[in-house]
N, C-alpha and C positions, 0 to 999 in steps of 0.2 A: 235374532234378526232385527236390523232397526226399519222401522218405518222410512215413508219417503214422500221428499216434498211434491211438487205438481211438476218441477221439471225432472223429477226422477232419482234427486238425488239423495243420499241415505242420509235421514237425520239421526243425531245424535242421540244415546238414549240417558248417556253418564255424563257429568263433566266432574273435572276436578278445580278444586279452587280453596280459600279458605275459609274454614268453617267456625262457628260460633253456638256457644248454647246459654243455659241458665243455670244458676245455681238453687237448692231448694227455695234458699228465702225468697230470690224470685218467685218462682214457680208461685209460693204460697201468697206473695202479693198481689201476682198477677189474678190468680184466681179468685182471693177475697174480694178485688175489683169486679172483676166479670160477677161473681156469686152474686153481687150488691142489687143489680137488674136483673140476671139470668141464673139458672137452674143450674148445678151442683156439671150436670152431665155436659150442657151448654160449654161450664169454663175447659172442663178436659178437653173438649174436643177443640177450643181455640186455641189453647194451648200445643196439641201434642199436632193435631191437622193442618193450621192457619198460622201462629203464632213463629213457630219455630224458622218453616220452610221463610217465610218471612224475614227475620233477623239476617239467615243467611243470602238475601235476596239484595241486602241491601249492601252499596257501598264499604270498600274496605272502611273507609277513613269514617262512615257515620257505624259499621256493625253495631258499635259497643252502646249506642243509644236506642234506647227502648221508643220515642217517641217518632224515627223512623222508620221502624219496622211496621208501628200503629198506623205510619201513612200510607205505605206501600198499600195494607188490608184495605182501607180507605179510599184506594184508587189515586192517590196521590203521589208526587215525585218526594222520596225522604232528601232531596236535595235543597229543599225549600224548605226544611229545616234550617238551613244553615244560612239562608237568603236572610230570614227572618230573626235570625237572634244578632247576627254579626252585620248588619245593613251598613253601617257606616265605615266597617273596614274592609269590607268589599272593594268598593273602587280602586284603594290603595293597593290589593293584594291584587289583582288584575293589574294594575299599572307594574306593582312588579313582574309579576309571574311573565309577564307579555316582552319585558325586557331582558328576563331569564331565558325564555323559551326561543328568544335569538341566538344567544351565543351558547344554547347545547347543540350538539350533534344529533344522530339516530340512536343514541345507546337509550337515550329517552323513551324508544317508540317501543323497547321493551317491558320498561316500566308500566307505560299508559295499557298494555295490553292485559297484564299484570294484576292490573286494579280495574279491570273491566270484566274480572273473569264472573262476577255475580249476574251480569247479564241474563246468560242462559236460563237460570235458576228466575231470574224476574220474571221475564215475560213467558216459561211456564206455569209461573204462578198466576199472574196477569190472567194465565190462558185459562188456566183452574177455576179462578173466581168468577169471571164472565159465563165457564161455561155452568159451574155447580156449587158456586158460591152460596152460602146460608142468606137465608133474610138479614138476620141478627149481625151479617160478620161488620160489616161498617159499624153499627152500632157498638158492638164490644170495642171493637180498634180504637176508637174515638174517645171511650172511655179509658181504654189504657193511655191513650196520647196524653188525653189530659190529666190524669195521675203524675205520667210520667215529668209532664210539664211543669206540677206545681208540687210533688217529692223529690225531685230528683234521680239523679243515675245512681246512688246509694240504695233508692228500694227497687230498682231494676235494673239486677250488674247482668250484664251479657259480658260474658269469656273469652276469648280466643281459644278454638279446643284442636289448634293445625291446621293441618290442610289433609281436606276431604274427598270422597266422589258422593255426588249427590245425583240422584234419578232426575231428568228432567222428562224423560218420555213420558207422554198423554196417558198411556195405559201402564205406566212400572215397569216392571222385570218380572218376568217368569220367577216362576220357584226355582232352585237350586241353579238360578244364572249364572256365571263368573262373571263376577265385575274387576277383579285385581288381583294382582295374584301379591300373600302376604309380604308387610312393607317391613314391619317393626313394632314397637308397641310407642303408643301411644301415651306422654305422661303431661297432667293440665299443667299452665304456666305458673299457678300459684299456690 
């Protein structure tokens, strides 16, 4: 049964969209990071609770960078990421895009729907941290940002692992829910 909002209507408890993860070397940088200020049990759980839901929270066109998934945790928009590193070709890609996006049609507004599907997942997350967010989590996140900032996307590869259904409901899924009924298997891009 899904929950419902204040005018009654049923909110969503799945969405599907696509999905991202880490590989071990990550996992093992992420945590020697986190390890360096915080306790052994601290990095699992930003990793496996906070870290992950994160990545996929974020933007198709930023998922595969680790320093926006760090802002999201942050309370930050991971799109000022990109405000920040590309400042001077901005205006230029605007002045295009703006003269592109006259002579498409609506075949566009499939697209834009497309790459909006992290949505859901964000501001679940959003809703997470606000309401049971750790002291610690900004503080790790910040720390992975700026790891990430000043190693690169070499020691924090995030994946393309397809396209997923991820929980976005406040309280999860019952045990033995149906969320889908089987699609195919699954095999990574690399």
């Amino acid at each position: 049964p899904n929950s419902c909002d204040s005018n009654g209507l049923s909110l969503a408890e799945v969405a599907e969209q696509p999905v991202w993860g880490i590989d071990c070397w990550t996992r093992r940088n992420v945590t020697s990071v986190i390890e360096a200020e915080f306790s052994p049990e601290i990095a699992v759980e930003f990793v496996e609770k906070w870290l992950l839901p994160a990545i996929n929270a974020c933007p198709v066109e930023l998922a595969h960078n680790m320093a926006a998934a760090a802002r999201i945790l942050e309370g930050l928009e991971p799109s000022q990421l990109q405000e920040t590193q590309h400042s001077d070709s901005l205006s230029q890609e605007a002045d295009e895009t703006q003269s592109e996006s006259k002579s498409q049609n609506c075949t566009s507004c499939k697209d834009t729907k497309s790459n909006e599907s992290h949505i859901f997942l964000k501001h679940a997350l959003e809703s997470k941290i606000k309401k049971c967010g750790p002291m610690w989590l900004k503080a790790a996140a910040a720390l992975i940002r700026l790891a990430s900032d000043s190693m690169g996307d070499d020691f924090f590869r995030i994946h393309p692992k397809g396209h997923g259904s991820v929980v976005i409901g406040e309280h999860g899924l019952k045990a033995n829910s149906l969320v889908t009924y089987y699609r195919g298997e699954v095999y990574p891009s690399w």
